[in-house]
N, CA, C and O atoms as a GROMACS GRO file, in nm:
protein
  552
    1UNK      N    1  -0.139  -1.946  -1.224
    1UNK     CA    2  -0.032  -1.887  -1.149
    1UNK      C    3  -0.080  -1.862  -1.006
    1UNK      O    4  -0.194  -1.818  -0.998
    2UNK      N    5  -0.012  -1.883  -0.891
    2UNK     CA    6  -0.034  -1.867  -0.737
    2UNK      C    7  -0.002  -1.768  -0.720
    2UNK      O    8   0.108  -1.731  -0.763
    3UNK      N    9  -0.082  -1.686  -0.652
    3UNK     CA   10  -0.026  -1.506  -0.597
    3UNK      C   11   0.019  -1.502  -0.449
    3UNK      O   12  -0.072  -1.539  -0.375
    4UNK      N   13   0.117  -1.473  -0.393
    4UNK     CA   14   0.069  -1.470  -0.289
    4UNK      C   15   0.105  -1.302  -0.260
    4UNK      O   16   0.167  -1.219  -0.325
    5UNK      N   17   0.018  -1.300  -0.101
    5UNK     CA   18  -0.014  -1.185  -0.063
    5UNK      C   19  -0.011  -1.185   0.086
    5UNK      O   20  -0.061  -1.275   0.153
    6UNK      N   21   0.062  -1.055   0.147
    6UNK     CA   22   0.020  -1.108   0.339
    6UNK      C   23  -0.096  -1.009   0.369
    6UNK      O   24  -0.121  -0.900   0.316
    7UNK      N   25  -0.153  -1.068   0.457
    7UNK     CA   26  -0.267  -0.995   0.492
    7UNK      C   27  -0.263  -0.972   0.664
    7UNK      O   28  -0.211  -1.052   0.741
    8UNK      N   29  -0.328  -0.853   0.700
    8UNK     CA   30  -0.307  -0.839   0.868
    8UNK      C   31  -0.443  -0.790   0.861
    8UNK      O   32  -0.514  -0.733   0.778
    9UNK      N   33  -0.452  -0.839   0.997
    9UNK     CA   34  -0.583  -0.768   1.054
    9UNK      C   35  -0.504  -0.645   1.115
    9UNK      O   36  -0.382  -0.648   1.131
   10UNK      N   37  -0.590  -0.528   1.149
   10UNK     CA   38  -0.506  -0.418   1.263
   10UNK      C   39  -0.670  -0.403   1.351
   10UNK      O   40  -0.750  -0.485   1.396
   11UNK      N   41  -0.668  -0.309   1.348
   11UNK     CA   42  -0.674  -0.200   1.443
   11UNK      C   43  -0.845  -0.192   1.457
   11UNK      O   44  -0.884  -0.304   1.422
   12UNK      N   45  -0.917  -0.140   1.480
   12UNK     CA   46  -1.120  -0.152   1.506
   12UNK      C   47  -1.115  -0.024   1.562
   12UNK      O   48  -1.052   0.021   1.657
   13UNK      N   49  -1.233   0.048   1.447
   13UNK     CA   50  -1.254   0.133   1.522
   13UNK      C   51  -1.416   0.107   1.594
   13UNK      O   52  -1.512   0.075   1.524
   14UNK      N   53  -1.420   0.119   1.684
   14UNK     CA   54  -1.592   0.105   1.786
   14UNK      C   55  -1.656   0.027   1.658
   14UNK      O   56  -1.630  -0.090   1.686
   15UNK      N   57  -1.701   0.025   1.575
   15UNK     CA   58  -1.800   0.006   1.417
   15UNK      C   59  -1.752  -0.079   1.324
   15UNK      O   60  -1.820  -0.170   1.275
   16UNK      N   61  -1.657  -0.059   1.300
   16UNK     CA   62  -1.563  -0.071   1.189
   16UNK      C   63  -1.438  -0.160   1.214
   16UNK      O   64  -1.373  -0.146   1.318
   17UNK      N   65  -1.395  -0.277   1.093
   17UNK     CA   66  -1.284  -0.349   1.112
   17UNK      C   67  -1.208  -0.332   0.976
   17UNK      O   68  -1.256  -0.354   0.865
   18UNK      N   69  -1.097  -0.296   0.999
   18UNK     CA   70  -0.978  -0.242   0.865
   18UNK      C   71  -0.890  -0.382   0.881
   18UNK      O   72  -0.863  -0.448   0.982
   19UNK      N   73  -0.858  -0.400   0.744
   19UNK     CA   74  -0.806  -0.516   0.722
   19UNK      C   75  -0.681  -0.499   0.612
   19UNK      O   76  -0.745  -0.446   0.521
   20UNK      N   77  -0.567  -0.507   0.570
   20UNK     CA   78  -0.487  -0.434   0.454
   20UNK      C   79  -0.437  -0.593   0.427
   20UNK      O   80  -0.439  -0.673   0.520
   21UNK      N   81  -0.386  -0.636   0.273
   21UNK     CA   82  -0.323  -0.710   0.209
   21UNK      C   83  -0.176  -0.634   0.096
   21UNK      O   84  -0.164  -0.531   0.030
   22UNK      N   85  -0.114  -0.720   0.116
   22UNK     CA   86   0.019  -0.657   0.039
   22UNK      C   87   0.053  -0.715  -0.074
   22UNK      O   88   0.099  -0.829  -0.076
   23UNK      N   89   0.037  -0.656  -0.164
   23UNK     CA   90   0.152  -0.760  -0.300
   23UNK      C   91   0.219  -0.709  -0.379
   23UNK      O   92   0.175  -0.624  -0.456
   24UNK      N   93   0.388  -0.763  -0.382
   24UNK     CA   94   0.380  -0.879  -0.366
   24UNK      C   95   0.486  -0.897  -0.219
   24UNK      O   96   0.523  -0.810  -0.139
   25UNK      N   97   0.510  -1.017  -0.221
   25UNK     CA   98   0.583  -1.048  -0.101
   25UNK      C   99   0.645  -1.170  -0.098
   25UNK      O  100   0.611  -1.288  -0.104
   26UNK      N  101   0.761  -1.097  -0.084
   26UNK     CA  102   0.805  -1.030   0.042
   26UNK      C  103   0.817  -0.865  -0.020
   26UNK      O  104   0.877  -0.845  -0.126
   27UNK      N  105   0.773  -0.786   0.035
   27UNK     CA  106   0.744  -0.647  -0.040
   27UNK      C  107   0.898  -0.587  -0.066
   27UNK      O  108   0.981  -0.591   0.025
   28UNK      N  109   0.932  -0.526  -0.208
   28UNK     CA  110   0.995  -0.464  -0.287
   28UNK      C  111   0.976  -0.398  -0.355
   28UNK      O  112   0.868  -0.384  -0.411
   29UNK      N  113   1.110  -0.312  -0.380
   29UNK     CA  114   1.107  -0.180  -0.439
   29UNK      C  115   1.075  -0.173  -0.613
   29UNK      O  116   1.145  -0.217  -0.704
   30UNK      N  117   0.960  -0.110  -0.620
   30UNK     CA  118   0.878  -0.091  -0.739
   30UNK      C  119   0.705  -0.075  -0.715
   30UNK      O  120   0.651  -0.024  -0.617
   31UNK      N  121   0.642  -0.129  -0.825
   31UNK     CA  122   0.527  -0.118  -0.791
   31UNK      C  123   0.448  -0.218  -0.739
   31UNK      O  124   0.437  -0.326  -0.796
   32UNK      N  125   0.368  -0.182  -0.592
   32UNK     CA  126   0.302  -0.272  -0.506
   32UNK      C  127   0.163  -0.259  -0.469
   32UNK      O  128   0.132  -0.155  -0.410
   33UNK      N  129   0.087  -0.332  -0.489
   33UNK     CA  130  -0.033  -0.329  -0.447
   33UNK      C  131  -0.118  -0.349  -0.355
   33UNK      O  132  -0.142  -0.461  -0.311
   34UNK      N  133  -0.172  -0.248  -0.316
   34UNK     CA  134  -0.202  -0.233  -0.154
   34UNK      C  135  -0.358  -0.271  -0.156
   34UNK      O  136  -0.414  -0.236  -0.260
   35UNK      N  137  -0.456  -0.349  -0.045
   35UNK     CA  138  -0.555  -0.363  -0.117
   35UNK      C  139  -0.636  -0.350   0.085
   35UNK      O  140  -0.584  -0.396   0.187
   36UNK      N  141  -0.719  -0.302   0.076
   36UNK     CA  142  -0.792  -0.185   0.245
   36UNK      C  143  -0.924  -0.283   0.245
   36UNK      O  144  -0.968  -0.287   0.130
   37UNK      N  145  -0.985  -0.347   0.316
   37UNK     CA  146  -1.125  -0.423   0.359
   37UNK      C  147  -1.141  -0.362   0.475
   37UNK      O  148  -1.067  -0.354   0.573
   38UNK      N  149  -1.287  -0.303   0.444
   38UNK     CA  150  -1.351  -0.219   0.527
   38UNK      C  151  -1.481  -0.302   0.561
   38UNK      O  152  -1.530  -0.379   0.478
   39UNK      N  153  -1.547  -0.280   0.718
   39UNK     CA  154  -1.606  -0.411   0.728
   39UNK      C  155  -1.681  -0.356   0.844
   39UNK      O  156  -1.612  -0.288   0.919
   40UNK      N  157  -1.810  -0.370   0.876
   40UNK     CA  158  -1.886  -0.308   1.004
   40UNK      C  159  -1.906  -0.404   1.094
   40UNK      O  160  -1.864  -0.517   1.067
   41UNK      N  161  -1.967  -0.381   1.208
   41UNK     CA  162  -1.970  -0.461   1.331
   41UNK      C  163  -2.008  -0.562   1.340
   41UNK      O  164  -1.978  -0.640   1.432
   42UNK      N  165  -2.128  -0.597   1.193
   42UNK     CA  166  -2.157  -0.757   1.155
   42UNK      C  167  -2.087  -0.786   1.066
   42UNK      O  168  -2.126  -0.878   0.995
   43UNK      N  169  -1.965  -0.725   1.035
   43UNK     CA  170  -1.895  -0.831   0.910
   43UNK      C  171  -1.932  -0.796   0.735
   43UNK      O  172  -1.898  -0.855   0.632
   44UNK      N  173  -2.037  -0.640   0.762
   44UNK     CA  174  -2.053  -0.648   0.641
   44UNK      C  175  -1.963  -0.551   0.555
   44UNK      O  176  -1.871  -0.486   0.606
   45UNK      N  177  -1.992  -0.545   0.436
   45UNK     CA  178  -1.846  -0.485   0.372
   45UNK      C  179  -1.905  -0.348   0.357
   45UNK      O  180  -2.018  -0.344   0.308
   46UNK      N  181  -1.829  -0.198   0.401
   46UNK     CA  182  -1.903  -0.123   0.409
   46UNK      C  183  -1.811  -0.037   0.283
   46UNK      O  184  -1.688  -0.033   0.275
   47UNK      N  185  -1.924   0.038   0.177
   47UNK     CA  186  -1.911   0.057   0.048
   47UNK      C  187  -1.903   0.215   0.016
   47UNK      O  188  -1.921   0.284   0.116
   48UNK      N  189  -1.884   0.272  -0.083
   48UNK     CA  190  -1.908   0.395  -0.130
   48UNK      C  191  -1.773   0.480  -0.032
   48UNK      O  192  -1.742   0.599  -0.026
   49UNK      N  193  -1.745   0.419   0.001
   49UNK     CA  194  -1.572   0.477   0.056
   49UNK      C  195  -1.504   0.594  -0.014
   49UNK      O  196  -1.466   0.572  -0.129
   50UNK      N  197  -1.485   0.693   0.029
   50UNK     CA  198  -1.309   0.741  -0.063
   50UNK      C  199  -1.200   0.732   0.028
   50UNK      O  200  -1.196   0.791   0.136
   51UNK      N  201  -1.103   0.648  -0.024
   51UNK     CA  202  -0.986   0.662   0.038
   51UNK      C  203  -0.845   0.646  -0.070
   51UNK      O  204  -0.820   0.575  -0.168
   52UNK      N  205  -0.768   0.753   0.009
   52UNK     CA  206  -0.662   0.786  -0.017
   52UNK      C  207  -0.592   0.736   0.042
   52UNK      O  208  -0.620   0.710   0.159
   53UNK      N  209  -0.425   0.689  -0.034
   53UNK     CA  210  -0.363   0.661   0.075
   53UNK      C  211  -0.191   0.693   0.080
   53UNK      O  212  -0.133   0.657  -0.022
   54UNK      N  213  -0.113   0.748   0.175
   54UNK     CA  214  -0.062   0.825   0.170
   54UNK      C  215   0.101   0.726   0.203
   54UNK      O  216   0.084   0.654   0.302
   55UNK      N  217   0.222   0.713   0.152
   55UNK     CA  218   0.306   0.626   0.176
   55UNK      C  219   0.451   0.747   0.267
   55UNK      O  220   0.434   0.868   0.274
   56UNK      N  221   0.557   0.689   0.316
   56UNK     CA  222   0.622   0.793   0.379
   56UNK      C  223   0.744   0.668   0.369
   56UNK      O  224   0.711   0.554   0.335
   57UNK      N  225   0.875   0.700   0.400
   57UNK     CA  226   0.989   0.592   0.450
   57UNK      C  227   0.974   0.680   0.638
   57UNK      O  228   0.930   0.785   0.686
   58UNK      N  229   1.022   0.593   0.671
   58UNK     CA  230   1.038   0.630   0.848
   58UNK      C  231   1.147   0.674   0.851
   58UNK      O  232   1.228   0.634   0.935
   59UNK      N  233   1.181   0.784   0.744
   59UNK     CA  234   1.306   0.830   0.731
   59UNK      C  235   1.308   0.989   0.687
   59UNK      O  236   1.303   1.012   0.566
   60UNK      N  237   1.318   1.144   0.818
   60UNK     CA  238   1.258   1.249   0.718
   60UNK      C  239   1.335   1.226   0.566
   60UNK      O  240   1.420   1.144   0.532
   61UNK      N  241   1.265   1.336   0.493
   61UNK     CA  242   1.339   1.378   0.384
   61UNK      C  243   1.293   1.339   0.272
   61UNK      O  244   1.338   1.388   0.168
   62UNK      N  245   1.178   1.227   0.267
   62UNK     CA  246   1.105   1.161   0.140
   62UNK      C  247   0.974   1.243   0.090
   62UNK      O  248   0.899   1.274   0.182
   63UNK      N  249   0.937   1.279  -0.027
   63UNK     CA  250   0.820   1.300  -0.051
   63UNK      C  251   0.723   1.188  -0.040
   63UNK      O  252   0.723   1.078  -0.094
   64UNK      N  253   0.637   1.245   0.047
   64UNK     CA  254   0.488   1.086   0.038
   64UNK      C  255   0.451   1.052  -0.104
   64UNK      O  256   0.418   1.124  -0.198
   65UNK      N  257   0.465   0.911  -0.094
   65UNK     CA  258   0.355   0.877  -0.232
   65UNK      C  259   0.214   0.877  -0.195
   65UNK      O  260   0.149   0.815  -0.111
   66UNK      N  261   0.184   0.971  -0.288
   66UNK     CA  262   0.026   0.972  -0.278
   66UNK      C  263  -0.068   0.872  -0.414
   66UNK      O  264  -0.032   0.856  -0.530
   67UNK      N  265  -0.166   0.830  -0.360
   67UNK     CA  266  -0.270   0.704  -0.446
   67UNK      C  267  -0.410   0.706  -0.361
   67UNK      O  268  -0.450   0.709  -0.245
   68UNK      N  269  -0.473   0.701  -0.532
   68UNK     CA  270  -0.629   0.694  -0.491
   68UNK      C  271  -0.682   0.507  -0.484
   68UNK      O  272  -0.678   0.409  -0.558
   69UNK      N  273  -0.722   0.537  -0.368
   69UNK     CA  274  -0.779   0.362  -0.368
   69UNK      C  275  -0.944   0.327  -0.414
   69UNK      O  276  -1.042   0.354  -0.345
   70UNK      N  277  -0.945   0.255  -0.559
   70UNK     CA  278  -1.060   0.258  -0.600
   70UNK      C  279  -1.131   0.108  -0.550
   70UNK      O  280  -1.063   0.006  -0.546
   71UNK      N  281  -1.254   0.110  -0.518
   71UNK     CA  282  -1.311   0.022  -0.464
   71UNK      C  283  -1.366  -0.127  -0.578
   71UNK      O  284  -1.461  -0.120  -0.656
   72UNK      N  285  -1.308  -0.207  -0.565
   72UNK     CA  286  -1.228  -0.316  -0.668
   72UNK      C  287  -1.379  -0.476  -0.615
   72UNK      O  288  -1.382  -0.584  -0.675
   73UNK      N  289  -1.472  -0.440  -0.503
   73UNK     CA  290  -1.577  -0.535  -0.471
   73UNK      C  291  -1.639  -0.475  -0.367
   73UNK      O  292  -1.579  -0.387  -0.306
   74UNK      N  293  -1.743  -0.505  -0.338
   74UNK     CA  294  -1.770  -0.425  -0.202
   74UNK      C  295  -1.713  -0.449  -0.075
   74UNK      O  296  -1.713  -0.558  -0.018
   75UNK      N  297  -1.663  -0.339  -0.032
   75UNK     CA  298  -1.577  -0.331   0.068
   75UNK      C  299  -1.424  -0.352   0.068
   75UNK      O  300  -1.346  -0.360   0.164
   76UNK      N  301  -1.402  -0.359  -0.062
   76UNK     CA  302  -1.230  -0.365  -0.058
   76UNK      C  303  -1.200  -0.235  -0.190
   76UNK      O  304  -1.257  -0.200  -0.293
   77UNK      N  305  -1.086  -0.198  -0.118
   77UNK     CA  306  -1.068  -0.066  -0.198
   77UNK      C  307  -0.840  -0.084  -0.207
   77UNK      O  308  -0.756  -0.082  -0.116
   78UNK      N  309  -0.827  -0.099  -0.345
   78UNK     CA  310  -0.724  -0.145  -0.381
   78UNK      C  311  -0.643  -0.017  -0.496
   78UNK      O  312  -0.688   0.028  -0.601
   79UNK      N  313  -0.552   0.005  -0.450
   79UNK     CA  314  -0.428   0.067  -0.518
   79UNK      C  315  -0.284   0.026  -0.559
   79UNK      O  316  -0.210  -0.038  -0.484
   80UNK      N  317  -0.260   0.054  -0.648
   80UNK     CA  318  -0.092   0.012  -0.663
   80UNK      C  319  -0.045   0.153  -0.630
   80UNK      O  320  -0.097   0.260  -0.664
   81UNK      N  321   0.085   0.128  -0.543
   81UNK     CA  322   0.177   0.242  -0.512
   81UNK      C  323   0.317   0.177  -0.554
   81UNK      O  324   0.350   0.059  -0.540
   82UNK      N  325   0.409   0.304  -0.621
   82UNK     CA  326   0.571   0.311  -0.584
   82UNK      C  327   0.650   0.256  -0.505
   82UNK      O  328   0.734   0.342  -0.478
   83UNK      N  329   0.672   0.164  -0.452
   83UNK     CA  330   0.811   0.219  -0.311
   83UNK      C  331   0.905   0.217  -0.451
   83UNK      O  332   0.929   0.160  -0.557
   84UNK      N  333   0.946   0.355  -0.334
   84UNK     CA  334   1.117   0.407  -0.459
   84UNK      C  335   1.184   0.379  -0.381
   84UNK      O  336   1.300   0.413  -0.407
   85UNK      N  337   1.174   0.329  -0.288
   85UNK     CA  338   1.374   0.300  -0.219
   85UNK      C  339   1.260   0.172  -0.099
   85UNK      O  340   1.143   0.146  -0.071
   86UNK      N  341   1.446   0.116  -0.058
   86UNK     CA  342   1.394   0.014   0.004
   86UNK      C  343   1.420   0.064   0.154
   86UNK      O  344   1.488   0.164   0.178
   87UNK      N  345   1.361  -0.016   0.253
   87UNK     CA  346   1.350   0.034   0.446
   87UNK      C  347   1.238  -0.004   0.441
   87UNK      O  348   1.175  -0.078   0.366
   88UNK      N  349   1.212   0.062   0.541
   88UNK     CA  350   1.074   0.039   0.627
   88UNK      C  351   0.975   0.194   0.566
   88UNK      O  352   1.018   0.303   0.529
   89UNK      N  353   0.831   0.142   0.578
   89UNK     CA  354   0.760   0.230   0.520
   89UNK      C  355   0.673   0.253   0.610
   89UNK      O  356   0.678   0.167   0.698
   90UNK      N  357   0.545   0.386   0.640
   90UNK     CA  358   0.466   0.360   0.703
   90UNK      C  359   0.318   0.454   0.604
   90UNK      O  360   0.324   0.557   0.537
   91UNK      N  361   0.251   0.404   0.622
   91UNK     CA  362   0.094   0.415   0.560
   91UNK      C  363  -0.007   0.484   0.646
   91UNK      O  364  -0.016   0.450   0.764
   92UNK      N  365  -0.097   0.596   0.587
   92UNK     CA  366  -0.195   0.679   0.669
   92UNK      C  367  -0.300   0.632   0.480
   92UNK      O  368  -0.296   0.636   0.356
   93UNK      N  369  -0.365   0.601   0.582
   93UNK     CA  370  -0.506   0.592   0.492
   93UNK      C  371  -0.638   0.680   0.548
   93UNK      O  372  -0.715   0.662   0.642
   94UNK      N  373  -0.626   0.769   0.457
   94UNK     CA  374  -0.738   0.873   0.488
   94UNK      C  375  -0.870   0.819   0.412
   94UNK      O  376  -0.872   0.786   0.293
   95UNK      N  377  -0.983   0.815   0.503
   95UNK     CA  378  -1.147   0.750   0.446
   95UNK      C  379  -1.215   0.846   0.478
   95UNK      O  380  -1.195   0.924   0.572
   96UNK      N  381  -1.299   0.847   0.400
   96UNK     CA  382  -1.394   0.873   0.378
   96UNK      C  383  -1.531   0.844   0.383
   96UNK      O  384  -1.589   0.854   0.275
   97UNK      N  385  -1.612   0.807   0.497
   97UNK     CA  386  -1.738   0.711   0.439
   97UNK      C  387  -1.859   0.754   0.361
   97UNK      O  388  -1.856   0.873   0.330
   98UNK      N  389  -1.939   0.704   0.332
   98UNK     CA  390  -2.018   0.733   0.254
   98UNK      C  391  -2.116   0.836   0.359
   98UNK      O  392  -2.170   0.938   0.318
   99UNK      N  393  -2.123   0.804   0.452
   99UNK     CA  394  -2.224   0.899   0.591
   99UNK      C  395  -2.155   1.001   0.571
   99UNK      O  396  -2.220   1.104   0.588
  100UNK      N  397  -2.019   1.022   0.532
  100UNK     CA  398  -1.932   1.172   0.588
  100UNK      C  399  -1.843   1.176   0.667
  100UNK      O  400  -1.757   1.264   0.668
  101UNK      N  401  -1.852   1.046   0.773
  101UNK     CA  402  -1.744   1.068   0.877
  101UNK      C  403  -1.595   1.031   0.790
  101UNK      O  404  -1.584   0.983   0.677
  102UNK      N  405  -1.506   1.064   0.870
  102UNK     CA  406  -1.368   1.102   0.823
  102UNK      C  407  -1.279   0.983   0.936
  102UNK      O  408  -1.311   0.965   1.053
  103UNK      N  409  -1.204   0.937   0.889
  103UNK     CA  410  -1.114   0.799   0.984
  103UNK      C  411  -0.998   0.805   0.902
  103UNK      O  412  -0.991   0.821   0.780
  104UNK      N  413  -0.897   0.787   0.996
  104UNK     CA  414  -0.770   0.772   0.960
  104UNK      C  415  -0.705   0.606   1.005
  104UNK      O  416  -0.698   0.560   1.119
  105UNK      N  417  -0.665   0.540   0.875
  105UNK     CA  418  -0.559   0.370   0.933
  105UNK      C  419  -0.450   0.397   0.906
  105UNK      O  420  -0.404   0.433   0.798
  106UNK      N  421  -0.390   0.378   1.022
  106UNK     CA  422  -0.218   0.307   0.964
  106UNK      C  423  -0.181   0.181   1.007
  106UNK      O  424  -0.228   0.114   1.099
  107UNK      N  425  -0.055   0.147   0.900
  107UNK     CA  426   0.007   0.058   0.900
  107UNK      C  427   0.110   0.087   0.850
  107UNK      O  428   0.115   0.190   0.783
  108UNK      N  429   0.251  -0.011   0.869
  108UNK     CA  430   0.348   0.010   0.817
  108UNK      C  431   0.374  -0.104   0.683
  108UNK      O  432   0.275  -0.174   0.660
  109UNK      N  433   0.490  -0.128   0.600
  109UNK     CA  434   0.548  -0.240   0.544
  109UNK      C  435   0.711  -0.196   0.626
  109UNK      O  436   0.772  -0.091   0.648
  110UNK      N  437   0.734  -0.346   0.654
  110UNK     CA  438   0.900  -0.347   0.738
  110UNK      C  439   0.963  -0.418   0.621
  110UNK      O  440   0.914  -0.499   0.542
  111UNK      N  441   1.127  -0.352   0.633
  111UNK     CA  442   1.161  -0.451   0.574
  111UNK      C  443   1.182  -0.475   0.378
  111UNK      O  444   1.232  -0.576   0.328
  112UNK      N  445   1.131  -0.357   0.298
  112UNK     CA  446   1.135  -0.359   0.127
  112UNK      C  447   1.259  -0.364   0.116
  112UNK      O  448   1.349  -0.303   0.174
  113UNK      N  449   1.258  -0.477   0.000
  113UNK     CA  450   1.384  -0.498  -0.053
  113UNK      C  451   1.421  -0.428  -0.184
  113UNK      O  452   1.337  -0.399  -0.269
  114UNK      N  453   1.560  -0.402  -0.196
  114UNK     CA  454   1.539  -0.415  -0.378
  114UNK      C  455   1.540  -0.492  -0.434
  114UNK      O  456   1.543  -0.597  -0.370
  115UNK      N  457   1.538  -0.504  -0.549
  115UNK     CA  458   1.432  -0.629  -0.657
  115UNK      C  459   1.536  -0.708  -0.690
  115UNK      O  460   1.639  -0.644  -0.665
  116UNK      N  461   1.561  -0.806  -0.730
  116UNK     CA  462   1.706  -0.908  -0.739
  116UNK      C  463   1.732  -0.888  -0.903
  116UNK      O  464   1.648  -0.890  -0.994
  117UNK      N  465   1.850  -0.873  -0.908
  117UNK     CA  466   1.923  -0.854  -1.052
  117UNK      C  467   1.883  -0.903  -1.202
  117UNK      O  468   1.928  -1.006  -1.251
  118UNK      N  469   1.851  -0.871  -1.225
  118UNK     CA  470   1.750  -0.894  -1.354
  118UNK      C  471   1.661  -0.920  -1.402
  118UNK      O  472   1.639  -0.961  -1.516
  119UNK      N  473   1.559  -0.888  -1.270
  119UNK     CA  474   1.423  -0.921  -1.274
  119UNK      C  475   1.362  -0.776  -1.337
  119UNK      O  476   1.416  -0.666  -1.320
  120UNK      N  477   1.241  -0.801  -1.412
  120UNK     CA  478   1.147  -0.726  -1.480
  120UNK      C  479   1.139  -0.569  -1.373
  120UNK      O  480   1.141  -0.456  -1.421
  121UNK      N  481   1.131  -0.599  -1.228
  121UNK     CA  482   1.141  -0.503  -1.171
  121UNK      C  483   1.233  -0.401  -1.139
  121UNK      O  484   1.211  -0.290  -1.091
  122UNK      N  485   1.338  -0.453  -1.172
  122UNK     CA  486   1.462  -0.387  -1.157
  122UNK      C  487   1.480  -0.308  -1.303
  122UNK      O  488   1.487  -0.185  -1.305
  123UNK      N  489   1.487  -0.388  -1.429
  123UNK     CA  490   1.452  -0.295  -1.470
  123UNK      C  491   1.386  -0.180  -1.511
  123UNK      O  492   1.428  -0.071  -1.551
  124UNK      N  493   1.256  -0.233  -1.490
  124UNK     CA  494   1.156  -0.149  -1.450
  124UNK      C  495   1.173   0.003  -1.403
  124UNK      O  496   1.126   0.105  -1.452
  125UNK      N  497   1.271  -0.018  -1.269
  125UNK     CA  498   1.275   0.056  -1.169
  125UNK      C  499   1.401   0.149  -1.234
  125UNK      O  500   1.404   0.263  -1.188
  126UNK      N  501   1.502   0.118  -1.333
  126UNK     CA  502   1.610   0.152  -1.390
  126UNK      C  503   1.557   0.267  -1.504
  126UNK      O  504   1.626   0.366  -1.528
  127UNK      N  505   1.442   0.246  -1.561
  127UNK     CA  506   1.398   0.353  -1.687
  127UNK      C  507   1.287   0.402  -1.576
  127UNK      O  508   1.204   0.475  -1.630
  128UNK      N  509   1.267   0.384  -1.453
  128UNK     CA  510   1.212   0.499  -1.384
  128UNK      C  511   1.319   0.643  -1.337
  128UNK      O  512   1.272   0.756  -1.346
  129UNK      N  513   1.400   0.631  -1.310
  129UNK     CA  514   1.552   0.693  -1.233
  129UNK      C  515   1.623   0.744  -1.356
  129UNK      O  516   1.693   0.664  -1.420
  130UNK      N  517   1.610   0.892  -1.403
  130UNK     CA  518   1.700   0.937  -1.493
  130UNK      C  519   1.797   0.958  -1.493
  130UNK      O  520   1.864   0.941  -1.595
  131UNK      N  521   1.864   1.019  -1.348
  131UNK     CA  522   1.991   1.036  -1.279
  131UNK      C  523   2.094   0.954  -1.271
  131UNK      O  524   2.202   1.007  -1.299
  132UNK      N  525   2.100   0.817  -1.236
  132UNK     CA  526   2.113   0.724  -1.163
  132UNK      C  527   2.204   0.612  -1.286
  132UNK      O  528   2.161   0.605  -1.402
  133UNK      N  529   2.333   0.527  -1.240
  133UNK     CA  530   2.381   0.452  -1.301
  133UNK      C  531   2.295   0.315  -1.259
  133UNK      O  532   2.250   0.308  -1.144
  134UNK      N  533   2.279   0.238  -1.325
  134UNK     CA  534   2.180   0.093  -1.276
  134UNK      C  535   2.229  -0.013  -1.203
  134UNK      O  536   2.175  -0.122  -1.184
  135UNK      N  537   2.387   0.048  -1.147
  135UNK     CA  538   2.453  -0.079  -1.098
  135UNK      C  539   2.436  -0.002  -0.913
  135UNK      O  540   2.504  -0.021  -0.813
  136UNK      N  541   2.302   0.096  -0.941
  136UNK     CA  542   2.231   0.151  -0.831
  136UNK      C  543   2.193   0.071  -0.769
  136UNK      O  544   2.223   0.045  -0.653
  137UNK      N  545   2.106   0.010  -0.853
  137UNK     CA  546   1.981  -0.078  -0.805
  137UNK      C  547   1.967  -0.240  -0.810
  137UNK      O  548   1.870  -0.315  -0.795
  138UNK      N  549   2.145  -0.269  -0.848
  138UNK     CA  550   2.093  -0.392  -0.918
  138UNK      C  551   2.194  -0.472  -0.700
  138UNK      O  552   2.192  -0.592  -0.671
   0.00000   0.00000   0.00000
């Protein structure tokens, strides 16, 4: 089976190069897997990390999804998160390094869809929502 996944470079801090991958994609509403490459000034993968990472819609009024990102090879530290509704999202990844220092990444996802009508995710997403008639989401 072929996965695919988008990947961005962002942002450097002085030391350090943060790298995030998304899946799946085109990103939708359910569960998605977020996956953080952490990387020092030669490229090497820098390890023993804690990071958290914190999800929001660019919309007040949402509770953040919160997820622990466990470190899945050296230097990549991978979580599955929620999106419960579809828009635009934006991401604060709080680290931790193994020295102590403390760094904050963001990024956003633009753009989550909801899941197309009778896919595994949709229902999925239907026995998540107790409230809710399913011709919500479909």
């Amino acid at each position: 089976m072929l996965a695919q996944a988008c990947r961005y470079q962002s942002e450097s801090v002085p030391d350090l190069t943060f790298t995030h991958e998304i899946f799946p994609q085109p990103p939708r509403v359910g569960p998605t897997t977020i996956t953080l490459s952490l990387a020092d000034a030669s490229g090497k993968p820098v390890t023993g990390a804690d990071v958290e990472m914190e999800g929001n819609m660019s919309h007040a009024g949402m509770t953040p999804v919160l997820a622990h990102a466990n470190e899945t090879e050296p230097g990549r530290y991978s979580s599955t998160i929620e999106l419960s509704m579809a828009g635009d999202w934006y991401f604060v990844v709080h680290i931790t390094l193994a020295d102590g220092r403390k760094l904050e990444h963001e990024f956003e996802i633009k753009g989550v869809t909801q899941p197309q009508t009778g896919s595994a995710i949709s229902a999925y997403l239907c026995d998540l929502c107790v409230n809710c008639s399913r011709e919500k989401y479909i």
